[in-house]
C-alpha positions as CSV (number, residue, x, y, z in Angstrom):
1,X,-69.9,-33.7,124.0
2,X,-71.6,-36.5,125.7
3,X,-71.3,-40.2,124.6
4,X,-74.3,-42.5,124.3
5,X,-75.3,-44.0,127.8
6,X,-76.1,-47.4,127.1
7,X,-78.2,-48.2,130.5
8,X,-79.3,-51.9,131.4
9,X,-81.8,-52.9,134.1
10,X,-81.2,-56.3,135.3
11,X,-84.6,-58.5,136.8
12,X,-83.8,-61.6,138.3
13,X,-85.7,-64.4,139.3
14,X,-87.8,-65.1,142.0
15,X,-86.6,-66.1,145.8
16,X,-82.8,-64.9,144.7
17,X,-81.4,-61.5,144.8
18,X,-79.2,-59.2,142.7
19,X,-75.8,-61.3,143.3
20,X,-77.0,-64.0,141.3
21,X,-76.8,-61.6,138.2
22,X,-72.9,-60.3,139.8
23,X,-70.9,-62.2,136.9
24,X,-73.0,-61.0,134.0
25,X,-73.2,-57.4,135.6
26,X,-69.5,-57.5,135.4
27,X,-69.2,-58.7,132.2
28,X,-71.4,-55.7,130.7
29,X,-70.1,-53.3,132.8
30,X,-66.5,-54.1,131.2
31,X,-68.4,-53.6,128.0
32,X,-69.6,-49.7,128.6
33,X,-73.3,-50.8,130.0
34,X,-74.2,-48.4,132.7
35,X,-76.1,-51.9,134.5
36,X,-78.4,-51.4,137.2
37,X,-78.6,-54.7,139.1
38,X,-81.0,-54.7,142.3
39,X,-82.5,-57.1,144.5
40,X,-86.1,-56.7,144.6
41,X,-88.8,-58.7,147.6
42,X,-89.4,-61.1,144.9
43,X,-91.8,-63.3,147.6
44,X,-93.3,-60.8,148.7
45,X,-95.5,-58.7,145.6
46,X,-97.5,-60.1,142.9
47,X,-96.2,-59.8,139.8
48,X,-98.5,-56.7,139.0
49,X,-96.6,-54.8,141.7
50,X,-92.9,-55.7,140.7
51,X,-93.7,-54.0,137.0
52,X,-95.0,-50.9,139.0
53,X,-91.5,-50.8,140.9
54,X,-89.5,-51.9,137.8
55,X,-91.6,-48.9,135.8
56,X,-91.0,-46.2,138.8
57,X,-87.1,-47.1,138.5
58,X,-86.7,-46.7,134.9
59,X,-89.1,-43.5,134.4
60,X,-87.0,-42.2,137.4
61,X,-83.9,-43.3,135.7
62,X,-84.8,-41.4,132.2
63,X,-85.7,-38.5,133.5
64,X,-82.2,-37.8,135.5
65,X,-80.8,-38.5,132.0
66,X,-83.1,-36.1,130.6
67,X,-82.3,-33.5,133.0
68,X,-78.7,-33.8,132.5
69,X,-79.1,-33.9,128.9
70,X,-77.5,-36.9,128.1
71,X,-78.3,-39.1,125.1
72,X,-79.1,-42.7,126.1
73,X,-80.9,-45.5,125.4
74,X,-81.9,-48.5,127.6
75,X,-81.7,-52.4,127.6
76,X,-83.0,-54.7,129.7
77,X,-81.7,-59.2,130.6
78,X,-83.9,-60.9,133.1
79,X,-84.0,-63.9,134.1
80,X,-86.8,-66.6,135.1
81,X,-89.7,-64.6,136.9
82,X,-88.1,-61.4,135.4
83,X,-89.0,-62.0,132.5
84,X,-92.8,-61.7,133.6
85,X,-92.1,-58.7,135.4
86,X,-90.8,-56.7,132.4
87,X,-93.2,-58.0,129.9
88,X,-95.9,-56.7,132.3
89,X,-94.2,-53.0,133.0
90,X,-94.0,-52.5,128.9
91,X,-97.3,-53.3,128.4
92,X,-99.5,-51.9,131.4
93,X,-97.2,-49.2,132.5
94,X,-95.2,-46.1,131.6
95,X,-91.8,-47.2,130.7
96,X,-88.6,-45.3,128.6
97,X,-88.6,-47.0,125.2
98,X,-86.4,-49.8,125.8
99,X,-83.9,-50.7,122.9
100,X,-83.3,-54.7,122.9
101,X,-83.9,-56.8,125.9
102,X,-82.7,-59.9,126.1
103,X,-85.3,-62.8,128.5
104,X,-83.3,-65.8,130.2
105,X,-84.9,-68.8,130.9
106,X,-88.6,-67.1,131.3
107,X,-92.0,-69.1,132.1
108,X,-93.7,-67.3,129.4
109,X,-96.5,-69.6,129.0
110,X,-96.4,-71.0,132.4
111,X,-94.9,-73.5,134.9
112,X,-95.3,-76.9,135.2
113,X,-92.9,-77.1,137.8
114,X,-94.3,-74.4,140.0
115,X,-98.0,-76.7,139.4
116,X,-96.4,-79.3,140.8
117,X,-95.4,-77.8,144.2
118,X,-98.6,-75.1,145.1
119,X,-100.0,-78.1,147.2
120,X,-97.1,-78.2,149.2
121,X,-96.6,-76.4,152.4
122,X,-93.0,-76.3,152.2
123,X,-93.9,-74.1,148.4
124,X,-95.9,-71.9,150.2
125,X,-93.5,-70.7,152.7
126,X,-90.4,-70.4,151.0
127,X,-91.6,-68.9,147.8
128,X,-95.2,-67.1,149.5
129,X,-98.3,-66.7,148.6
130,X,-97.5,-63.6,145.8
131,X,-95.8,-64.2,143.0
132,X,-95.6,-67.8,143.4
133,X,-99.0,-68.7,143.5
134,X,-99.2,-66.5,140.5
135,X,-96.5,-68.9,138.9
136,X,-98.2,-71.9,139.9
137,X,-101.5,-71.0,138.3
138,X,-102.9,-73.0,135.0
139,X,-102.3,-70.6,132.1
140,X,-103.3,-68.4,130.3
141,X,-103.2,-66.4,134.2
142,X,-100.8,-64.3,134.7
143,X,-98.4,-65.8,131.5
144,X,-101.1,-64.2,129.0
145,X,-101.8,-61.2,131.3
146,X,-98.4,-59.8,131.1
147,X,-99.0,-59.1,127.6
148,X,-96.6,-59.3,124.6
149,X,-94.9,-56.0,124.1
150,X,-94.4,-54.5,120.9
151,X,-92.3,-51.6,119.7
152,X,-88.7,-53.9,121.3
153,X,-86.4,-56.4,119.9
154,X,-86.5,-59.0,122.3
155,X,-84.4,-62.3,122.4
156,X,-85.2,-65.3,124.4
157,X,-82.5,-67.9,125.9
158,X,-83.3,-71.2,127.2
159,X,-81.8,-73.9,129.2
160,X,-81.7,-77.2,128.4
161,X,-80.0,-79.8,130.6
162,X,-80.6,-84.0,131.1
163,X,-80.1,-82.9,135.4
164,X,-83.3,-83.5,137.1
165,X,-83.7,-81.3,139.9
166,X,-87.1,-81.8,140.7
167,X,-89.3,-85.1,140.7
168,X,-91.5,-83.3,138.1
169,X,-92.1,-84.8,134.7
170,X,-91.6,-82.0,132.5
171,X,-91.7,-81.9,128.5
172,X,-88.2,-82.2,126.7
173,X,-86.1,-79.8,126.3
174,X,-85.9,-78.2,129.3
175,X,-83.5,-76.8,132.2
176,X,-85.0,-78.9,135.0
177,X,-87.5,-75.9,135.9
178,X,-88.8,-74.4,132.3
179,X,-89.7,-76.5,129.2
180,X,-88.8,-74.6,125.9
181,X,-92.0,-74.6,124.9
182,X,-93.4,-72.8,128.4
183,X,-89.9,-70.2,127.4
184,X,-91.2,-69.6,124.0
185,X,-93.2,-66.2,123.3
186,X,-93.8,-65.5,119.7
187,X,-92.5,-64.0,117.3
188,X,-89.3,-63.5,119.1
189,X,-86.6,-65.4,118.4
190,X,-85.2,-68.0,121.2
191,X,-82.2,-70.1,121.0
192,X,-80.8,-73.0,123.6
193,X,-77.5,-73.3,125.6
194,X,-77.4,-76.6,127.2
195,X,-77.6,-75.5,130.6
196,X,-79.7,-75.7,133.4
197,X,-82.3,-72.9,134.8
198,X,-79.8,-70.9,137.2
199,X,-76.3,-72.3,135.9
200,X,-77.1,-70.6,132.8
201,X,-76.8,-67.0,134.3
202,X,-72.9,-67.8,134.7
203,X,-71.5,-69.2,131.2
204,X,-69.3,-66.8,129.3
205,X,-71.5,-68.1,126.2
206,X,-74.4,-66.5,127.5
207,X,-73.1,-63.4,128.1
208,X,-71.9,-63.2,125.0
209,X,-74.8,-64.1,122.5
210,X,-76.7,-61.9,124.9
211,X,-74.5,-58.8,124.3
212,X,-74.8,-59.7,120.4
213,X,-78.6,-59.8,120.5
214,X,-78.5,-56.3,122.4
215,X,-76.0,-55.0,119.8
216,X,-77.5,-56.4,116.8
217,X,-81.4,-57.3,117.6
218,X,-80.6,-60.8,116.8
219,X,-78.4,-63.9,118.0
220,X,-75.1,-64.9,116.2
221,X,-76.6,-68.0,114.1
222,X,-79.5,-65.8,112.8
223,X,-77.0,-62.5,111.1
């Protein structure tokens, strides 16, 4: 008799890699989620291209279940550019029917703080000419491309910190990189943790009301 797979695809952000997402792959592993967490060439594909990859890896990773005969559903948590990437592979490309998923800290409606930057050099050749120039783009671009997927529960976290990381004037709240209102993506719910745009991916707290939204389809003030 086999027990329910419960498989989660991690999608971080962009110019990181999978060990950003360590602590919160623990944490869910603990909790019976069979996570995949894995670095992907963020810099180096436009956003288009990482949905492809993201839909090739979980078509390929249904169909082993399939072929084992093991019942299972999938989850996804991203964070930042993730977000974009996944909204993109639901809604342009073949994917498994994904259960809940769970966006952290996304530019759903664009970037002000990636704006700011595309002028500069320095931008340019530590975030490339890809994905980044997709993010620094005026919306609608590549926020409204990516499509609002239908069909999923899907929970938004947002950051919101008084740090300053950038000399950027951004609109309040926000987590020194992403306004709430650039997070936002209705009509799914968001809540804020008063963190900043990475810290966020290693409170407890997090992990937590994220683990209740994939359990229940909604966050702990809203049952």
């Amino acid at each position: 008799m086999f027990s329910m797979r419960r498989i989660l695809v991690f999608r971080h952000g962009i110019v990181v890699n999978r060990y950003v997402m360590l602590p919160m792959e623990r944490y869910f592993r603990r909790r019976g989620y069979e996570v995949h967490n894995r670095s992907y060439p963020t810099t180096r594909k436009l956003i288009e291209e990482h949905a492809r990859d993201l839909s090739e890896e979980m078509m390929a990773l249904a169909r082993e279940a399939a072929r084992r005969g093991e019942p299972h559903e999938f989850y996804a948590i991203t964070h930042s550019m993730g977000g974009l990437v996944l909204r993109y592979a639901l809604t342009h490309f073949e994917m498994p029917p994904i259960r809940r998923a769970v966006l952290i800290a996304p530019p759903n409606q664009g970037s002000a703080t990636a704006r700011a930057f595309k002028g500069f050099f320095l931008y340019r050749w530590i975030f490339g000419s890809k994905a980044a120039r997709q993010l620094a783009e005026d919306p609608p671009g590549i926020f409204e491309a990516a499509g609002v997927p239908t069909s999923i529960e899907m929970g938004i976290l947002a950051g919101s910190t008084r740090f300053r990381l950038y000399p950027v004037k951004l609109g309040k709240p926000n987590d020194a990189v992403v306004t709430l209102a650039e997070a936002m993506l209705p009509p799914f719910p968001i809540k804020v943790f008063p963190y900043g745009h990475t810290p966020i991916l290693f409170v407890r707290s997090v992990w937590e009301e994220a683990e209740h939204f994939l359990e229940n389809g909604s966050f702990k003030d809203e049952s």
